[in-house]
C-alpha positions in Angstrom: 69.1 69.7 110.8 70.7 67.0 109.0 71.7 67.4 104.9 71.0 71.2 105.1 72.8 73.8 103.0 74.2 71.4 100.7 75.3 72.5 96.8 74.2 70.3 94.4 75.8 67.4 93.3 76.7 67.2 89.8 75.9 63.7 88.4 74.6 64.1 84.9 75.5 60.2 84.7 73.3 59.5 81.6 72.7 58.1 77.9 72.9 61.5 75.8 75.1 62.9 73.3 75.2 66.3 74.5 76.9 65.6 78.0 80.1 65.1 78.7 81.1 63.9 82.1 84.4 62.1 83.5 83.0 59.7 86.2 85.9 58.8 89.2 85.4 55.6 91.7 84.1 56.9 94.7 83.3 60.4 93.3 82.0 62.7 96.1 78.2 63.7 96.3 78.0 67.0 97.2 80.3 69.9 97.1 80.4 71.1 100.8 84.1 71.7 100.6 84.2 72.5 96.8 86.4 69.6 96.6 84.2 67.5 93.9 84.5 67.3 90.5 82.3 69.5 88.2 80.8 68.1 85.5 80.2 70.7 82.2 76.8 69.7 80.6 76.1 71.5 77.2 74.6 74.7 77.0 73.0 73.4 73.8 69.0 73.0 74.4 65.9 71.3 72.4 63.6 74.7 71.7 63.1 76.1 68.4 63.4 73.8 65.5 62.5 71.0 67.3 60.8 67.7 65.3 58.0 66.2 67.7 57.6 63.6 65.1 61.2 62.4 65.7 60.4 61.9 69.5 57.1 60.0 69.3 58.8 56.6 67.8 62.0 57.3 70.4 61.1 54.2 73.2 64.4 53.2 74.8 62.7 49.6 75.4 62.2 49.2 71.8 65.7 51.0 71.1 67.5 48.7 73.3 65.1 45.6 71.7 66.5 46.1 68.6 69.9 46.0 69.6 69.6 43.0 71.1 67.7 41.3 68.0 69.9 43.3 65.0 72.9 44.4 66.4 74.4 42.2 69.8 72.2 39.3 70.3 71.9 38.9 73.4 72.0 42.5 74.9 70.5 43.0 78.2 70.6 46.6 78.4 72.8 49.6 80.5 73.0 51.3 83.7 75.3 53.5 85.8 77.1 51.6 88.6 76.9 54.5 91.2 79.9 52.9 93.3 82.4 52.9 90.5 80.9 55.3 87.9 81.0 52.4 85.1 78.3 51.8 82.5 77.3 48.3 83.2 76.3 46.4 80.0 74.7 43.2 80.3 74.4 40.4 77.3 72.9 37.1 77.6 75.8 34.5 77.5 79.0 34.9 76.8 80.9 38.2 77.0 81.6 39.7 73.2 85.6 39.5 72.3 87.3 42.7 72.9 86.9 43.8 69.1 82.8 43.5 69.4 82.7 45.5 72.6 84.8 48.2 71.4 82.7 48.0 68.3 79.6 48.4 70.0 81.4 51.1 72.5 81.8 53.7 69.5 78.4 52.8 67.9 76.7 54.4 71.1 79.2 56.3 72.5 76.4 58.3 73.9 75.4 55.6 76.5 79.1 56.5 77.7 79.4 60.0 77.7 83.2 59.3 79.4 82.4 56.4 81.6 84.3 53.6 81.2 82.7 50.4 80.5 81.8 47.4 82.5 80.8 44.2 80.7 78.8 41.1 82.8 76.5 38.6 82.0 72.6 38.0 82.3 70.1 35.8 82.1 67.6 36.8 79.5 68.5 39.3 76.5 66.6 42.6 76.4 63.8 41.2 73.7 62.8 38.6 75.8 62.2 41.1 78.4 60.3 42.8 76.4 58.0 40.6 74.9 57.2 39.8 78.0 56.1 43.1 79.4 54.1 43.2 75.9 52.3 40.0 76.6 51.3 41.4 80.5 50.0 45.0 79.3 47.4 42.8 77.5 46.2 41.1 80.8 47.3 43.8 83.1 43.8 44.7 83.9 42.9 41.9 84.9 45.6 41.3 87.8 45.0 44.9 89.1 49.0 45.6 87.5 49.4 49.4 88.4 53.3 49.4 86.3 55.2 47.4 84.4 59.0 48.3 83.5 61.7 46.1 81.8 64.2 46.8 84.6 67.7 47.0 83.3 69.4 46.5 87.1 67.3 43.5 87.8 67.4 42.4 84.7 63.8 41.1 85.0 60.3 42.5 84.2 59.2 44.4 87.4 55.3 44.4 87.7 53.6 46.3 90.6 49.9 44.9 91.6 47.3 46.9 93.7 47.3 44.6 96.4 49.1 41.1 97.5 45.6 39.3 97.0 46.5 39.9 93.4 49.9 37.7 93.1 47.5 34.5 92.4 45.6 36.1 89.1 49.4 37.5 88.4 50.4 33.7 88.5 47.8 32.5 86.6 48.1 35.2 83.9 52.1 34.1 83.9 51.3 31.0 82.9 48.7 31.3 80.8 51.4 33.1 78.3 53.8 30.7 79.1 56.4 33.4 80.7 58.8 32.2 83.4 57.9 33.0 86.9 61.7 33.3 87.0 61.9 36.5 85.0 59.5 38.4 86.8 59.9 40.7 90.2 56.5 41.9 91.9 56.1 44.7 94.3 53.1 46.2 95.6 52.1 49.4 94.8 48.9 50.8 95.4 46.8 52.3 92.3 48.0 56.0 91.7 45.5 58.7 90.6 45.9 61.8 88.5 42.9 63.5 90.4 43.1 67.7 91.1 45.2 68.3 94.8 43.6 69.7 97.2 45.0 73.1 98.9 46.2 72.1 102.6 46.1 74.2 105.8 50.4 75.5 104.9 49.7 77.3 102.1 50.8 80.6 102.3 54.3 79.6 103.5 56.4 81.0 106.5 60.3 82.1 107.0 62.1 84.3 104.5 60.5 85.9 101.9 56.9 83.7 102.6 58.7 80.6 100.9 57.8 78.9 98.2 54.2 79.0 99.0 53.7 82.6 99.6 53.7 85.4 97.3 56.4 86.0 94.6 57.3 88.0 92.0 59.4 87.3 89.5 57.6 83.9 88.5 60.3 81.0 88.4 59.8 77.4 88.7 59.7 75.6 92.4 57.2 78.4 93.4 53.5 77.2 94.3 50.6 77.6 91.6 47.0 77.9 92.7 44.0 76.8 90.7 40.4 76.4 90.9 39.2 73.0 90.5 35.2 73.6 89.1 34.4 70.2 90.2 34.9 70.4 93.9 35.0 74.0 94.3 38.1 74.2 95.9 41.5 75.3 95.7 44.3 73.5 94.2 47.9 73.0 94.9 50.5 72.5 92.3 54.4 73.7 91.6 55.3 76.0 88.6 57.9 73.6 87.0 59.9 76.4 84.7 59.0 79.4 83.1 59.5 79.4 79.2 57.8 79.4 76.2 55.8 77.5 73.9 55.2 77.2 69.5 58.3 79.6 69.4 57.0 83.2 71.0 54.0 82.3 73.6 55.4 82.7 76.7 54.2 80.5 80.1 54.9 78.1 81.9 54.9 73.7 82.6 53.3 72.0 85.2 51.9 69.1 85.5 48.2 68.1 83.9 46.7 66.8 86.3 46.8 70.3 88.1 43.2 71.4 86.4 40.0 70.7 86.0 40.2 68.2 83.5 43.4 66.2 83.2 43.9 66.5 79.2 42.0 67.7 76.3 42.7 71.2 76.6 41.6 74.1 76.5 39.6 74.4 79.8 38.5 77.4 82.3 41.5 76.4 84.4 42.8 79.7 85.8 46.5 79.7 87.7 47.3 82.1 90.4 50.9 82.5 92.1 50.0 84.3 95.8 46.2 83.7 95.9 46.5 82.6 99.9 48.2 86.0 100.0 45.6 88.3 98.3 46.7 88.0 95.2 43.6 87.1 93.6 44.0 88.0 90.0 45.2 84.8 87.7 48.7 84.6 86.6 47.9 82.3 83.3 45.4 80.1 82.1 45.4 76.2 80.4 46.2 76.4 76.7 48.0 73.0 76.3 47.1 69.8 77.5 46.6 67.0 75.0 43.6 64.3 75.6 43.9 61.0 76.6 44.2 58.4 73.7 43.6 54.9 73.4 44.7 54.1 70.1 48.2 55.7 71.0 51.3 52.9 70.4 52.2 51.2 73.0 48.7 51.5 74.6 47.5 48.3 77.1 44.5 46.8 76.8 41.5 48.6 78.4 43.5 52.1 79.2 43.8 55.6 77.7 46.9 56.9 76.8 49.3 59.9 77.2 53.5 60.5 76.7 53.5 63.0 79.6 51.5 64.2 82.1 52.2 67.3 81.3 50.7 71.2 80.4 51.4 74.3 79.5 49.6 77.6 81.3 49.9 80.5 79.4 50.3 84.3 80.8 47.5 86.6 80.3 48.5 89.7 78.4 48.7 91.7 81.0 51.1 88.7 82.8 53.4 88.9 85.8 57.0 89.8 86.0 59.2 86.4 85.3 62.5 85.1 84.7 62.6 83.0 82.0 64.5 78.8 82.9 65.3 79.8 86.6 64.4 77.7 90.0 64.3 79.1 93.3 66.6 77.9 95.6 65.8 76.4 99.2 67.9 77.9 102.5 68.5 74.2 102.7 68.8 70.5 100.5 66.8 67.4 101.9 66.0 68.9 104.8 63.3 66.8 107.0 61.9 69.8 108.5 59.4 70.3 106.1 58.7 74.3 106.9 62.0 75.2 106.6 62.9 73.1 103.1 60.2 75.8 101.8 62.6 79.2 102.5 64.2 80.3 99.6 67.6 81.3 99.8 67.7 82.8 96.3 64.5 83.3 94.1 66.5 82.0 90.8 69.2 80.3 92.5 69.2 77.0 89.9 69.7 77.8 86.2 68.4 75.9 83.4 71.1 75.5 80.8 69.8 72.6 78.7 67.3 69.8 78.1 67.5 66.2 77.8 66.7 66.0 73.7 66.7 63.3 71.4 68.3 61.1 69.9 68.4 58.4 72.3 68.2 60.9 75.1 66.8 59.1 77.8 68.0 58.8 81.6 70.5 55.9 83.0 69.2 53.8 86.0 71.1 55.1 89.5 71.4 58.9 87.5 71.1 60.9 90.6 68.6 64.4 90.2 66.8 66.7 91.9 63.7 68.6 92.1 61.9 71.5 93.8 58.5 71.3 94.9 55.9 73.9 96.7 55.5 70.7 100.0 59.2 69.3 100.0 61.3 71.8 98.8 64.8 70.7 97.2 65.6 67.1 97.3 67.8 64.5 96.0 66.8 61.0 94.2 68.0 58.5 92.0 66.7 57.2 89.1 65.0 53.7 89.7 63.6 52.7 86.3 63.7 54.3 83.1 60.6 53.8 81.1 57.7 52.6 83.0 54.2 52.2 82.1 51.9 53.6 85.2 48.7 52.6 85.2 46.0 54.9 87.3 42.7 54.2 89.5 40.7 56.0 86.7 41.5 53.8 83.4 44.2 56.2 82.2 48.4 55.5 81.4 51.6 57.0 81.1 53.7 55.7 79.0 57.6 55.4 79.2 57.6 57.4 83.0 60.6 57.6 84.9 61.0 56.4 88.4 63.2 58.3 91.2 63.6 57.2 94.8 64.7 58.8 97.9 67.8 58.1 99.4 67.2 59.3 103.0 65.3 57.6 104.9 63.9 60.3 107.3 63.7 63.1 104.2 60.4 62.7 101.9 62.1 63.3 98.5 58.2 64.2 97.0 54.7 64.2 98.5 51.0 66.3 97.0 51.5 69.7 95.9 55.1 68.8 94.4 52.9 67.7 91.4 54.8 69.9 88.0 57.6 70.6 89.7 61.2 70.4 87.5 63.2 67.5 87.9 67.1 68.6 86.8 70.5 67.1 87.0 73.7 69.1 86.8 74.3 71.9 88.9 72.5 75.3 90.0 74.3 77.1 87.7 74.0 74.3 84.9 71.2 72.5 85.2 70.0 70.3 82.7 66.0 69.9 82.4 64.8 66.4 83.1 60.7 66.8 83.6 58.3 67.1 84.7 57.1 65.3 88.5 54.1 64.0 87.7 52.7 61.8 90.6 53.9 60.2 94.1 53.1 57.0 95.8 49.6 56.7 97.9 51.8 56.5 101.1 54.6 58.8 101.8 56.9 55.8 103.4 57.3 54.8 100.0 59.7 57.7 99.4 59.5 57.8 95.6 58.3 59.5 92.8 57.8 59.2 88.8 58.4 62.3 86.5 57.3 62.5 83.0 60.9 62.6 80.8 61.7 65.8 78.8 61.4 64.2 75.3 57.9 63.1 76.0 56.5 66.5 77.1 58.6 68.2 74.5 56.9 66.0 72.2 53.1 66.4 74.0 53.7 70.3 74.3 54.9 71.0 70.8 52.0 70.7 68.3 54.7 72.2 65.3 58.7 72.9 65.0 58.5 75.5 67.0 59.3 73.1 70.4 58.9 74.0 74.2 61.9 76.0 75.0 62.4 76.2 79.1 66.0 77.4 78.9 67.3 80.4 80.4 68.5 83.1 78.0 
């Protein structure tokens, strides 16, 4: 099997303040021969004492828009060259004198972290890009848009429509706002849905220790979660993203929201099991958070109902199971194409969660490579596509601000249904820093992608006071 048994590769390559890597050219990916480089992220992690109200006004589209109108006209925004390990940042025009980039260089020395800096030019500043993707979330109903994203690497607005019969109402909506044709990039991408997943004939698991889909005690995240959907009747399949708790003492754990009966406006008669397929018939937790839909929310397109994260938290009966508190089993092997085997564990908390991404201006670099485990793909490898992307679903409701990751292997699936709440880290397995949470894949798996809902949004969602969702191991 190809890519098996692989350690994880340590490229917390991001915009935060509490990491602090040394990127080389030509850095290895892996650490097969414990030859890379280890990167040491902060133990430090958003939980108690957390300020949601700090987090709801944090959009890196309308951070880096300021910039560009208040601080260096003309900036196009930042992302991780993964060849060299530069920060590429982009203005429109001419390159600042070496006194204004150094200036700008210790104003966010957070979008560094270490990385030297790479300075090029672009064709349109970040504001422009942005007003842009402002002016289509009014019309995006009308051309059947299912994302929009300012995206930093093209540095164009990247719009995704339903079907390619819709490119001629895209045109005409383009020029009805008088926006270039120029600064836009299309892609087709059928509507997603946020609707319950259905329990599939492999759900109890085979190989060592039943797999991720069988029976197992302690609870960690990566392991499957069962629920019962009350409309259809049926079984559902989701991944338990991380153990942890929740308003400073309630302990539980994240998945994602669509894994219930009704996808926000919590409390419901969801009921989570963890080895139901194996006899296990007695719930595990049940829905307590799971905020509704709202389409008054900022930043909120025309004709759609909003939410940060798609994102909940279950929490344990009294009477709950054994758990170990920020761990993620470990697969026998790392983007593995064979499917049954990706789901062995090798060790049932095998990935430690040391911190997670937190304000301020915490948000993910395009080309950041990360990770995930899932109950149908096990562990695989992506990299971060776009950084705060507005999906738009079948059923009139939007995420706001979603992350994008893609596979990088072409015959490896990096995230397909039942993968839904499962963590998405960077780091290492013994420092892993939380991401989010995987919220929902592409209608066909040869896309090979998947978005996840970023850590400050569900920290935000998921903490109703100061007492914020804490997912780190103790």
């Amino acid at each position: 099997m190809q890519h098996q048994n692989r350690k994880l590769i340590v490229a917390t390559l991001a915009f935060v303040a509490i990491v602090n890597l040394t990127a080389c050219a030509g850095e290895p990916t892996s650490l097969d021969e414990g030859s890379a480089k280890r990167a040491r992220s902060s133990t430090a992690a958003l939980g108690t004492g957390a300020t949601p109200g700090s987090v709801a006004t944090l959009n890196p589209d309308d951070e880096d828009a300021r910039i560009d109108r208040e601080e260096l006209i003309g900036y196009a925004g930042s992302f991780l060259d993964r060849n060299t390990g530069e920060i590429v940042v982009r203005v429109r025009g001419e390159i600042p004198a070496p006194g204004v980039m150094e200036q700008f260089a210790a104003r966010h020395a957070n979008r560094f972290s270490g990385h030297r800096a790479r300075w090029e030019t672009a064709d349109y500043g970040f504001s422009e890009l942005k007003g842009y993707f402002d002016l289509l979330a009014r019309d995006v109903k009308a051309f059947n848009g299912t994302f929009l994203d300012v995206d930093e690497v093209a540095n164009r607005v990247r719009v995704g429509i339903h079907a390619a019969s819709d490119i001629a109402t895209l045109n005409a909506v383009l020029a009805s706002r008088g926006i270039p044709r120029a600064a836009i990039v299309t892609e087709i991408a059928p509507y997603l849905t946020d609707n319950a997943e259905p329990a599939d004939a492999d759900a109890t698991g085979t190989g060592p220790g039943d797999g991720l889909q069988g029976y197992n005690r302690p609870l960690v995240g990566g392991l499957q979660t069962e629920y019962l959907d009350s409309n259809s009747g049926h079984m559902g399949l989701c991944t338990i993203g991380a153990v942890g708790t929740d308003f400073g003492s309630v302990l539980g754990f994240v998945t994602a929201g669509h894994c219930s009966t009704i996808t926000g406006g919590a409390p419901d008669s969801t009921l989570f099991y963890q080895g139901y397929f194996n006899g296990v018939t007695s719930p595990v937790a049940r829905k307590a958070i799971d905020p509704a839909f709202n389409p008054f929310m900022s930043g909120c397109s025309a004709g759609y109902s909003c939410r940060q994260s798609d994102a909940q938290f279950a929490e344990f009966d009294a009477f709950g199971p054994s758990y170990s508190q920020g761990y993620i089993a470990q697969p026998v092997s790392m983007d593995d194409p064979d499917t049954t085997q990706a789901k062995w564990i090798a060790n049932p908390a095998g990935i430690k969660i040391t911190s997670m991404r937190a304000i301020p201006l915490a948000w993910i670099a395009s080309n950041t490579t990360v990770f995930k485990v899932g109950r149908t793909t096990g562990l695989t490898t992506g990299t971060v596509g776009n950084t705060c992307v507005s999906v738009f679903l079948s059923n009139g409701h939007e995420f706001l601000c979603q992350v994008r990751v893609n596979g990088i292997y072409p015959t490896v699936l990096v995230a397909w249904h039942g993968d839904s709440g499962a963590s998405v880290f960077s780091g290492s397995e013994s420092s892993a820093m939380w991401e989010g949470i995987l919220s929902t894949v592409p209608v066909s798996p040869s896309s090979n992608y998947y978005y996840f809902s970023p850590s400050f949004n569900v920290i935000y969602e998921l903490s109703a006071t100061n007492h914020g969702l804490n997912l780190v191991a103790p």
